[in-house]
py3Dmol code that shows the C-alpha trace and the ligand (Angstrom):
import py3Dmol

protein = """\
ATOM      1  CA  UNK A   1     -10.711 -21.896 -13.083  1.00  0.00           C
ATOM      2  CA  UNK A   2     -11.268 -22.026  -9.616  1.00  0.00           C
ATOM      3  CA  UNK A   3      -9.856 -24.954  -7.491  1.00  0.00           C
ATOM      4  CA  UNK A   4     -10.011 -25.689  -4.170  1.00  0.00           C
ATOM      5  CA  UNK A   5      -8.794 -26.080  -1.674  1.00  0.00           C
ATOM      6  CA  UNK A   6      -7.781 -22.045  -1.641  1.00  0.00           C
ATOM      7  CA  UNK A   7      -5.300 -20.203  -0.125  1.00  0.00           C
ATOM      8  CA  UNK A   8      -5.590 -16.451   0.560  1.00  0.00           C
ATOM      9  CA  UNK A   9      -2.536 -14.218   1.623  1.00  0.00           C
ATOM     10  CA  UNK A  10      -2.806 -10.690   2.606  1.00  0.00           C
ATOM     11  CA  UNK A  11      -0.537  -7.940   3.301  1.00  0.00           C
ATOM     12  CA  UNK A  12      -1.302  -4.129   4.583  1.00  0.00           C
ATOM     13  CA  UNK A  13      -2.313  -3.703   0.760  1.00  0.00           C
ATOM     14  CA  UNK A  14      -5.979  -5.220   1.007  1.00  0.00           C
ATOM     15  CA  UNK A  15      -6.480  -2.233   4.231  1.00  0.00           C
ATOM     16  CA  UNK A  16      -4.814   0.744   1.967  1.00  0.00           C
ATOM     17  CA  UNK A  17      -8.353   1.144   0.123  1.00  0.00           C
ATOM     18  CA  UNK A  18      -9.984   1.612   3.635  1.00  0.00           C
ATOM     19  CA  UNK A  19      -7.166   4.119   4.558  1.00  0.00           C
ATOM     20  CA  UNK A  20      -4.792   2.366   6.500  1.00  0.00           C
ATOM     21  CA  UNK A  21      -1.216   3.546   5.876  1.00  0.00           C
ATOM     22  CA  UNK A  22       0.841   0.484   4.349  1.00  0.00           C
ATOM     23  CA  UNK A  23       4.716   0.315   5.318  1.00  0.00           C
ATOM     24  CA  UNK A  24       7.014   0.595   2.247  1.00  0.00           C
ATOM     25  CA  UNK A  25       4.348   2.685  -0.230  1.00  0.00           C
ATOM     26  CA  UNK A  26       5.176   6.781  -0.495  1.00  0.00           C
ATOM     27  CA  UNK A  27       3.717   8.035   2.758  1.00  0.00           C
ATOM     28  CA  UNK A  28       3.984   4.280   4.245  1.00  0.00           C
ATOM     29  CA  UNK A  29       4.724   3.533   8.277  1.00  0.00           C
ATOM     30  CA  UNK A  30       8.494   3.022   7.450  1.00  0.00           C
ATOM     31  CA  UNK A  31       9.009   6.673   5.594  1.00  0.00           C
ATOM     32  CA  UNK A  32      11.018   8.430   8.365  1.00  0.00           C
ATOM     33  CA  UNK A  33      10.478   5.927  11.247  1.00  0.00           C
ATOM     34  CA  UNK A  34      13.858   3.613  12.143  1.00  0.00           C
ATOM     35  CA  UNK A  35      11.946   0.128  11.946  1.00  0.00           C
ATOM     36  CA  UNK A  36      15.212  -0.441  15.290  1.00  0.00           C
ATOM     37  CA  UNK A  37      13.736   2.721  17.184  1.00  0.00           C
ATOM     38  CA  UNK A  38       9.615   1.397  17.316  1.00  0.00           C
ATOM     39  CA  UNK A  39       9.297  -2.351  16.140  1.00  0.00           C
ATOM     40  CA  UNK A  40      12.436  -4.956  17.543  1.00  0.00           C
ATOM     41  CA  UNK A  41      12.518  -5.951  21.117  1.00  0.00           C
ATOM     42  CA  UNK A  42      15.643  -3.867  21.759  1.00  0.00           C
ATOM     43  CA  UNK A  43      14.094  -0.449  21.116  1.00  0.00           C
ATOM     44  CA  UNK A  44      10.797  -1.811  23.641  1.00  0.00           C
ATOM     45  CA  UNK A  45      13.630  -2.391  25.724  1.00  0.00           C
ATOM     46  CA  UNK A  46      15.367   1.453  25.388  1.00  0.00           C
ATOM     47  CA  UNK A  47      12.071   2.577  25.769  1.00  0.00           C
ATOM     48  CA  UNK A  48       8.286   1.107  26.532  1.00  0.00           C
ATOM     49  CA  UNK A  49       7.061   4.191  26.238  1.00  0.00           C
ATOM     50  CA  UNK A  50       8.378   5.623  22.547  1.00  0.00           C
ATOM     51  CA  UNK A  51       7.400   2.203  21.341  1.00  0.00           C
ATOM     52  CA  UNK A  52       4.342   2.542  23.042  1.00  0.00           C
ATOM     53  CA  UNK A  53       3.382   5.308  21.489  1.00  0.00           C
ATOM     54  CA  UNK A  54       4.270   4.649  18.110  1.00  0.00           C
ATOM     55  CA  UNK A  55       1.339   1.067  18.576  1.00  0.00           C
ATOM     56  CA  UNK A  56      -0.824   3.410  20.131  1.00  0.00           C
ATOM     57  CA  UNK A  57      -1.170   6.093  17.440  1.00  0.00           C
ATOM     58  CA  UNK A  58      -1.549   3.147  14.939  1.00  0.00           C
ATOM     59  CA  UNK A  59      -4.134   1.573  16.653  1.00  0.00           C
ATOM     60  CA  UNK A  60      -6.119   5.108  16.987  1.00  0.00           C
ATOM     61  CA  UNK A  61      -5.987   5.017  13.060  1.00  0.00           C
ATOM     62  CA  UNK A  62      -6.862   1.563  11.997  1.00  0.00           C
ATOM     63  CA  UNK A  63      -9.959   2.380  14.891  1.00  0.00           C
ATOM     64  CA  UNK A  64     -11.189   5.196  12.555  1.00  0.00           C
ATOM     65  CA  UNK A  65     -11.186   2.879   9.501  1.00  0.00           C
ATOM     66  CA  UNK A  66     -13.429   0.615   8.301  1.00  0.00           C
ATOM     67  CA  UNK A  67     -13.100  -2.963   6.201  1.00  0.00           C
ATOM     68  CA  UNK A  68     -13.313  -2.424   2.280  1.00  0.00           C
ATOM     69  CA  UNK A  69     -14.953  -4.898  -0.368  1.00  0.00           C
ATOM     70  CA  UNK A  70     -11.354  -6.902  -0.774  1.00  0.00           C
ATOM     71  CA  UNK A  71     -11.984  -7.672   2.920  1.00  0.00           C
ATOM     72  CA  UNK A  72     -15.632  -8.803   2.512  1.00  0.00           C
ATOM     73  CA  UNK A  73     -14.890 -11.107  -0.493  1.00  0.00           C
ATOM     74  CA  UNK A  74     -12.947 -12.677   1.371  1.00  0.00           C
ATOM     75  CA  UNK A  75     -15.364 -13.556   3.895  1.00  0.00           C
ATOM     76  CA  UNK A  76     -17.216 -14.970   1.068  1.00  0.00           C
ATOM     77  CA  UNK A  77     -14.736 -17.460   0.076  1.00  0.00           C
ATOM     78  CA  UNK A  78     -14.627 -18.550   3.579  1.00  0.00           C
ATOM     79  CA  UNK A  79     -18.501 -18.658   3.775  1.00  0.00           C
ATOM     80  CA  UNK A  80     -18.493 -20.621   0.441  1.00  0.00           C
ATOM     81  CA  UNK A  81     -15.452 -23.139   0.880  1.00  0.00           C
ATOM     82  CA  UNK A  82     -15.405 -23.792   4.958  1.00  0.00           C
ATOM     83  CA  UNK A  83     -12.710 -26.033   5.622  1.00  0.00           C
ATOM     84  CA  UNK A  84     -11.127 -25.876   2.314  1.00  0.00           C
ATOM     85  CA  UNK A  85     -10.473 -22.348   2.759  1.00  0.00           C
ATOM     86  CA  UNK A  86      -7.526 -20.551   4.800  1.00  0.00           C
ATOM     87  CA  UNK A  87      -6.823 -17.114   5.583  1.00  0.00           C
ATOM     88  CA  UNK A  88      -3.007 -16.276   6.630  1.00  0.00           C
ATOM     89  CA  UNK A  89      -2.779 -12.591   7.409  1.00  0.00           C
ATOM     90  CA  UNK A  90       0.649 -10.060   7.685  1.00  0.00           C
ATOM     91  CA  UNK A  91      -1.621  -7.872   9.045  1.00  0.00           C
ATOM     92  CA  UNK A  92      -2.384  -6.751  12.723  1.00  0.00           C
ATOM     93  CA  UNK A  93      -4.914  -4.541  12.325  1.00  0.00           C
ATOM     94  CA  UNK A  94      -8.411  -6.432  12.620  1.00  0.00           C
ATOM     95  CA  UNK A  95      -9.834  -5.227   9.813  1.00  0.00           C
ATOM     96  CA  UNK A  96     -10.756  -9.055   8.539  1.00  0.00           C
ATOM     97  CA  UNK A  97     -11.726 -10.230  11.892  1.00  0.00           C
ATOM     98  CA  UNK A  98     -14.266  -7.042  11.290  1.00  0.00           C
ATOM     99  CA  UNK A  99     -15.262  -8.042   7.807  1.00  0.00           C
ATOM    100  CA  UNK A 100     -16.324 -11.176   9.484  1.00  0.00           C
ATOM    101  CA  UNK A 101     -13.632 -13.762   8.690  1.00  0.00           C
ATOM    102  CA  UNK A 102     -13.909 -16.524  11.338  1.00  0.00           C
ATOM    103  CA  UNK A 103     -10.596 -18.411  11.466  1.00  0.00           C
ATOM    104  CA  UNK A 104      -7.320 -16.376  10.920  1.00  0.00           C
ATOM    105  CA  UNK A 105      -3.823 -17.128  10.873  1.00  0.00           C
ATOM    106  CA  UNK A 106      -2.078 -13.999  11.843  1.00  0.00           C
ATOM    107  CA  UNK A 107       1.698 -14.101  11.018  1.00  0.00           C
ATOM    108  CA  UNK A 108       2.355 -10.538  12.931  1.00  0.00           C
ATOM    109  CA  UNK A 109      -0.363 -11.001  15.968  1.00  0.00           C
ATOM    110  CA  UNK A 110      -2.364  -8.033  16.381  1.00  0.00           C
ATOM    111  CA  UNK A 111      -3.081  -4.905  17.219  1.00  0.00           C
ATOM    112  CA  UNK A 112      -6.283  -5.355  19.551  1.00  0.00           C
ATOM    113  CA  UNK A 113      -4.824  -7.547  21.987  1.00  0.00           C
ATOM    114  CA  UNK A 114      -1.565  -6.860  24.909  1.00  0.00           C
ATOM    115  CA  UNK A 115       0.600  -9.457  25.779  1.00  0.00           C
ATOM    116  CA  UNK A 116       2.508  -9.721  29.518  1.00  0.00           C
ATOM    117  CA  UNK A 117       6.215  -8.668  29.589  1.00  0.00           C
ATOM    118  CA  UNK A 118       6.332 -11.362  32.235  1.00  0.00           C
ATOM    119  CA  UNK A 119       4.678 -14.597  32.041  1.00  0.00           C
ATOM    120  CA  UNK A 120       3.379 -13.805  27.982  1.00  0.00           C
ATOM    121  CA  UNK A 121      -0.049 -13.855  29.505  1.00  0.00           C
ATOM    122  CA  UNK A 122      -2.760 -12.315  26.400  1.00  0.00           C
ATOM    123  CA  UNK A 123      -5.130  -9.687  26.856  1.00  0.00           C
ATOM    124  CA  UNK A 124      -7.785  -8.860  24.759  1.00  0.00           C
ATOM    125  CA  UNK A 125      -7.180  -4.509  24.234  1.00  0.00           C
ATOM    126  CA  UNK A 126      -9.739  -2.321  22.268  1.00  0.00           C
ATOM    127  CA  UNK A 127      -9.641   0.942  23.242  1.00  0.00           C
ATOM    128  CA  UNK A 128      -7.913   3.557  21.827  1.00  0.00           C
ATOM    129  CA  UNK A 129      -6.377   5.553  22.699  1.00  0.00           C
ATOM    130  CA  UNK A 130      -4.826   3.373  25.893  1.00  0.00           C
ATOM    131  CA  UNK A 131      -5.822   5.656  29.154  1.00  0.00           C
ATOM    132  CA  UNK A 132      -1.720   5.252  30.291  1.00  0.00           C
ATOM    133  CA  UNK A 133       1.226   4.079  28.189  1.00  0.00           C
ATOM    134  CA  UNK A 134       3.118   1.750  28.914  1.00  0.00           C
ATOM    135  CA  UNK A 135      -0.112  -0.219  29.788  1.00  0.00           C
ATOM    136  CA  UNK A 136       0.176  -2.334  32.460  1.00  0.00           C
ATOM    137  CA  UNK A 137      -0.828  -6.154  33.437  1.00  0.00           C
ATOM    138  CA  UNK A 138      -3.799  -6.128  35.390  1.00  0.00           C
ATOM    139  CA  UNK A 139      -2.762  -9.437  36.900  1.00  0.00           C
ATOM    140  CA  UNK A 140       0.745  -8.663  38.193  1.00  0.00           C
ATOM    141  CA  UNK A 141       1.275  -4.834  37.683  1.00  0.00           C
ATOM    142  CA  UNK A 142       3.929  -5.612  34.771  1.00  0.00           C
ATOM    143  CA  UNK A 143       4.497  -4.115  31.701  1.00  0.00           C
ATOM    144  CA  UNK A 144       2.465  -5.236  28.849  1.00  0.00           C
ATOM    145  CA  UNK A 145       3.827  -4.925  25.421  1.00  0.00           C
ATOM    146  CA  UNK A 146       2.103  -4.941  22.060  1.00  0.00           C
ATOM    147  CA  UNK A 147       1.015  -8.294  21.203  1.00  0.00           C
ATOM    148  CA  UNK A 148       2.934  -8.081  17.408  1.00  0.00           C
ATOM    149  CA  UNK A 149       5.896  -9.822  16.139  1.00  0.00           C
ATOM    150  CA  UNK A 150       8.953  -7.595  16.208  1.00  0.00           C
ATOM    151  CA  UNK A 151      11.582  -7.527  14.015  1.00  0.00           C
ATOM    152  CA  UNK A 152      14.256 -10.031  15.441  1.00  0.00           C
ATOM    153  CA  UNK A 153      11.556 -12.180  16.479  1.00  0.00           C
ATOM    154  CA  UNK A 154      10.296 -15.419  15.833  1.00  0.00           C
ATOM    155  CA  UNK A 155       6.894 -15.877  14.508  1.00  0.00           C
ATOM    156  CA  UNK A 156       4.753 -18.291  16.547  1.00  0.00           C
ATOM    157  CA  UNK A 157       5.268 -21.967  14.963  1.00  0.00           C
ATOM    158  CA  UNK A 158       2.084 -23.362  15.270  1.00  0.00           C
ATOM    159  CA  UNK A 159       0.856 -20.859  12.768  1.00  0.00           C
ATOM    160  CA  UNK A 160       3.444 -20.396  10.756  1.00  0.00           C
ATOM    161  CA  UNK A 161       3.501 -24.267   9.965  1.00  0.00           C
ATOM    162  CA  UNK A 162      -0.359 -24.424   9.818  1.00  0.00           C
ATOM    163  CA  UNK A 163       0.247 -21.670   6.891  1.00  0.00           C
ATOM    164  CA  UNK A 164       2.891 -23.847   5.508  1.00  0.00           C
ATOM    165  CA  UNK A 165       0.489 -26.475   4.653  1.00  0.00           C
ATOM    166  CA  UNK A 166      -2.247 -24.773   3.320  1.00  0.00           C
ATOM    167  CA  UNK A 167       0.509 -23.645   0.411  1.00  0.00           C
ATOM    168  CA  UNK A 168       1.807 -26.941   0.230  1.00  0.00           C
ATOM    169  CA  UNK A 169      -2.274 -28.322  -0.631  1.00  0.00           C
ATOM    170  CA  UNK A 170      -3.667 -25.508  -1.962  1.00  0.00           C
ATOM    171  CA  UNK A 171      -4.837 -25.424  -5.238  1.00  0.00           C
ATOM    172  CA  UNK A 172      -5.191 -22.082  -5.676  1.00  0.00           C
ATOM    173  CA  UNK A 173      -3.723 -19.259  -4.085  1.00  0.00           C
ATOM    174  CA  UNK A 174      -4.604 -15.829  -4.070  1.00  0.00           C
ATOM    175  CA  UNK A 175      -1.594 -12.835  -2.829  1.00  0.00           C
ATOM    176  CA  UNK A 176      -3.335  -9.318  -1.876  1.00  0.00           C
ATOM    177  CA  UNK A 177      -1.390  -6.136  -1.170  1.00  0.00           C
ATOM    178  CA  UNK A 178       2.304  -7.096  -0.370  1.00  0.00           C
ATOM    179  CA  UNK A 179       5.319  -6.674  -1.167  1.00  0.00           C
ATOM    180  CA  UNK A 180       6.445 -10.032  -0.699  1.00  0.00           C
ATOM    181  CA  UNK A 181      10.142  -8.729   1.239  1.00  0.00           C
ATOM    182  CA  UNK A 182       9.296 -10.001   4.800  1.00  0.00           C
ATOM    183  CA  UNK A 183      10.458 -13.206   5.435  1.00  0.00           C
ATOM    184  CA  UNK A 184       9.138 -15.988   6.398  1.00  0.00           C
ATOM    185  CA  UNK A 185       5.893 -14.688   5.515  1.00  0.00           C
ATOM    186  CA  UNK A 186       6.869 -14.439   1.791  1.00  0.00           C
ATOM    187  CA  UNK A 187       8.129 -17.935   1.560  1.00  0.00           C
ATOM    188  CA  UNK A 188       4.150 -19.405   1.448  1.00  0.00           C
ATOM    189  CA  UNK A 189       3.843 -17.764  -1.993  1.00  0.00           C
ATOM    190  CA  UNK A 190       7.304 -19.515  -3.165  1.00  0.00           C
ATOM    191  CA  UNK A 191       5.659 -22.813  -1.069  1.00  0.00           C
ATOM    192  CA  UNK A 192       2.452 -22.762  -2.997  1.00  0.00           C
ATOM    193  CA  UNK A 193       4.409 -22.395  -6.634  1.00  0.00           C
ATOM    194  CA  UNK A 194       6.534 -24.985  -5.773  1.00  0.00           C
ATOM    195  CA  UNK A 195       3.604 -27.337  -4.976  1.00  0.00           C
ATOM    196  CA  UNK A 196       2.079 -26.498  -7.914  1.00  0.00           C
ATOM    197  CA  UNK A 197      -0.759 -24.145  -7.462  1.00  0.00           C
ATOM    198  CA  UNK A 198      -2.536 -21.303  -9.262  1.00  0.00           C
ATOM    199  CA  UNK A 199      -1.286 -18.242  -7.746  1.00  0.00           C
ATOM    200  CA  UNK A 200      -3.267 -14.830  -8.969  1.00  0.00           C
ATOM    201  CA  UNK A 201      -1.435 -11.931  -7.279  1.00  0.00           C
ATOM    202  CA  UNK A 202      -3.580  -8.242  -6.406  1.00  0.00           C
ATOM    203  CA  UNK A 203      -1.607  -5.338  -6.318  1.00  0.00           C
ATOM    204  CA  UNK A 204      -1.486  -2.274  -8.264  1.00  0.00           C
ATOM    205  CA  UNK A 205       2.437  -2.242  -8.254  1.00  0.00           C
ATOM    206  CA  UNK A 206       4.415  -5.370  -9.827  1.00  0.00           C
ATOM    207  CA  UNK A 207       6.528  -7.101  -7.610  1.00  0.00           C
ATOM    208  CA  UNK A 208       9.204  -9.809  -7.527  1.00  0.00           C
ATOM    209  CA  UNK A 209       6.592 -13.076  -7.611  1.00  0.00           C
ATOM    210  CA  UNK A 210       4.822 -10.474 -10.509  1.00  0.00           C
ATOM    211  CA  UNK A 211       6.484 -12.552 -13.068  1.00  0.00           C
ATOM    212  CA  UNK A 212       6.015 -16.137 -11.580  1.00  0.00           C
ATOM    213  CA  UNK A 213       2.106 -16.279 -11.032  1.00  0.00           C
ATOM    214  CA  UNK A 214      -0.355 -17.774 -13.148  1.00  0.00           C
ATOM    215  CA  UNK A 215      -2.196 -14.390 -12.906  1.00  0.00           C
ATOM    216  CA  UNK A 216      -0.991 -10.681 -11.985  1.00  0.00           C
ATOM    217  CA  UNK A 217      -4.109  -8.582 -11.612  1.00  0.00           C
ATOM    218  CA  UNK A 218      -2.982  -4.939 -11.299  1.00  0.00           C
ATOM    219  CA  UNK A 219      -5.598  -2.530  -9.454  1.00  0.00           C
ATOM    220  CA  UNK A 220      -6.737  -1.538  -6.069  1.00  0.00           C
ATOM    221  CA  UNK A 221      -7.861  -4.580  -4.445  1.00  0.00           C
ATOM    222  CA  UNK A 222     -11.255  -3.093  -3.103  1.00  0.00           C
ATOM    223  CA  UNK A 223     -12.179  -3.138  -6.932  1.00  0.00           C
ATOM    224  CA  UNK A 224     -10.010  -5.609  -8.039  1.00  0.00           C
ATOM    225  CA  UNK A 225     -10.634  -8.560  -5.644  1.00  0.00           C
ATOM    226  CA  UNK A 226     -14.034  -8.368  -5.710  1.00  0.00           C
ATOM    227  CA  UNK A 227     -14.690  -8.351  -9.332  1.00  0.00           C
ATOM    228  CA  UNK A 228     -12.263 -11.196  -9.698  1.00  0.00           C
ATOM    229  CA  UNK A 229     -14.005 -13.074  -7.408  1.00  0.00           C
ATOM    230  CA  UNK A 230     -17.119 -12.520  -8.389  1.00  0.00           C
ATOM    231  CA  UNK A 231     -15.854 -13.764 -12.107  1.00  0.00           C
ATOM    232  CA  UNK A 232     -14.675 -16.823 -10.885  1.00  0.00           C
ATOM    233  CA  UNK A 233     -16.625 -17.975  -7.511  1.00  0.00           C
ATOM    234  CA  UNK A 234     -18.916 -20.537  -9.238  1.00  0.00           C
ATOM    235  CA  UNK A 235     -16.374 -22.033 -11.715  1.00  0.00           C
ATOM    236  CA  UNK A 236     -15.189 -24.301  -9.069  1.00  0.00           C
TER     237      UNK A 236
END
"""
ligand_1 = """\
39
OAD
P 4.225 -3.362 2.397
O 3.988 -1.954 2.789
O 5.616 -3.864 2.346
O 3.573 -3.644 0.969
C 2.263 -3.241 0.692
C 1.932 -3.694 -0.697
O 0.584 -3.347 -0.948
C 2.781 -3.055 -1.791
O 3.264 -4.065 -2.672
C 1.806 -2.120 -2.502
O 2.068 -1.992 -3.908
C 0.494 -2.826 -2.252
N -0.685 -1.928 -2.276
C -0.744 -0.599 -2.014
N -2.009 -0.158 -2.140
C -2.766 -1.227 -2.502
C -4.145 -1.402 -2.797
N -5.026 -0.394 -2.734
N -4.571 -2.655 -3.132
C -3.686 -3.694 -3.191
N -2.385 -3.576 -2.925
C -1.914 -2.361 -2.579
O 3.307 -4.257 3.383
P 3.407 -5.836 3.670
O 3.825 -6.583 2.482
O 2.155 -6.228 4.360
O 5.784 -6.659 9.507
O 4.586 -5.826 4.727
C 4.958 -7.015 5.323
C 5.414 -6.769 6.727
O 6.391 -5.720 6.750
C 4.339 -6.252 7.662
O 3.516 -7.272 8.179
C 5.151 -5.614 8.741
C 6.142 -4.853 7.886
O 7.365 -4.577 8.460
C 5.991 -6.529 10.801
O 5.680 -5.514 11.403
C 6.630 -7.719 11.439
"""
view = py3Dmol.view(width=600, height=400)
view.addModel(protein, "pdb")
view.setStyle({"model": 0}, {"cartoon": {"style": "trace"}})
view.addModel(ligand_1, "xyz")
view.setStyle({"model": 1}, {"stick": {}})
view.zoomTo()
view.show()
């Protein structure tokens, strides 16, 4: 049964069905890349450019991709709950904000904007490939960096406590495609069984909170999330 308010949680899991690489699967973005050369704030340090190029050639693929159903249902729960729905995203690359979701926590920032080396300044970045890496601040002539969260880093607090309580009230909570390893992101799911909620987990692999939620529904989540939503959406 269906209860709001509801909590949604995704990882790179709900973009691997529209052919975005995922980072700890066979094949994933961490097989053969040093997380320390291309994703702390150390290695941008080394070198702009390396890391630079290691954002850019991501962003070139998530531009060829395109959101999957899993995405779209999700825009339906929105549509359908409004305020007693939240969306709290690991990922950074765009693909809900494409599917149409409207209001988006992103734990990891994103891919699609550029962020001022010296004054933290934001800039709004969609082309792909860049023209010249490292990019540069149009404003001051600075280096920009990738607007993520690096390893190392702190995620930004206003949205990481805004995600805190949704799992604290939501009723039921609903973790697509990860892993569950990166903290603090993983501590919501923990959050929302402490408080009480129904937590259905999506992912075709079982993981540690596997044995802890209400449901595990094993699958792709571009079939999966979808059909489970469309059994459940009306028994509110
Ligand atoms: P992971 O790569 O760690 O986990 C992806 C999860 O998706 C795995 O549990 C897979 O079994 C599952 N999965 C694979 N294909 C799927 C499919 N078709 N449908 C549903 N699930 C599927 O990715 P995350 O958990 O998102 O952080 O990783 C968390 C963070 O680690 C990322 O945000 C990133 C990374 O380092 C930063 O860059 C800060």
């Amino acid at each position: 049964m269906l209860k709001a308010p509801i909590l949604v949680l995704t990882g790179a899991g709900i973009s691997a069905d529209s052919g975005v690489s995922t980072f700890r699967d066979a094949g994933g973005l961490w097989e053969g890349v040093r997380v320390e050369d291309v994703a702390t704030p150390e290695a941008f340090a080394r070198d702009p450019e390396k890391v630079w190029r290691w954002y850019d050639a991501r962003r070139v693929q998530v531009a060829s991709c395109v959101p999957n159903a899993a995405h779209r249902a999700v825009v339906e729960m929105e549509d359908q709950f409004g305020d007693q729905f939240t969306l709290v995203t690991q990922n950074v690359d765009g693909l809900h904000e494409r599917a149409g979701s409207r209001h988006i926590h992103r734990l990891h920032g994103s891919l699609w904007s550029t962020r001022c080396t010296r004054d933290g300044r934001r800039f709004p970045q969609t082309e792909a490939p860049l023209p010249t890496l490292p990019p540069i601040c149009p404003e001051c002539g600075e280096m920009l960096r990738p607007d993520v969260v690096w390893f190392g880093e702190l995620l930004d607090r206003a949205t990481m406590d805004a995600a805190a309580r949704a799992a604290e009230r939501a009723r039921t909570v609903l973790v697509i495609g990860t892993s569950g390893v990166v903290y603090p992101a993983a501590s919501l799911q923990l959050i929302a069984l402490e408080h009480g909620a129904h937590v259905v987990e999506f992912n075709p692999e079982r993981t540690a909170l596997s044995d802890l939620v209400a449901e595990y529904v094993p699958g792709r989540a571009a079939t999966t999330v979808p059909s489970w939503w469309q059994q459940n959406r009306s028994a509110t």
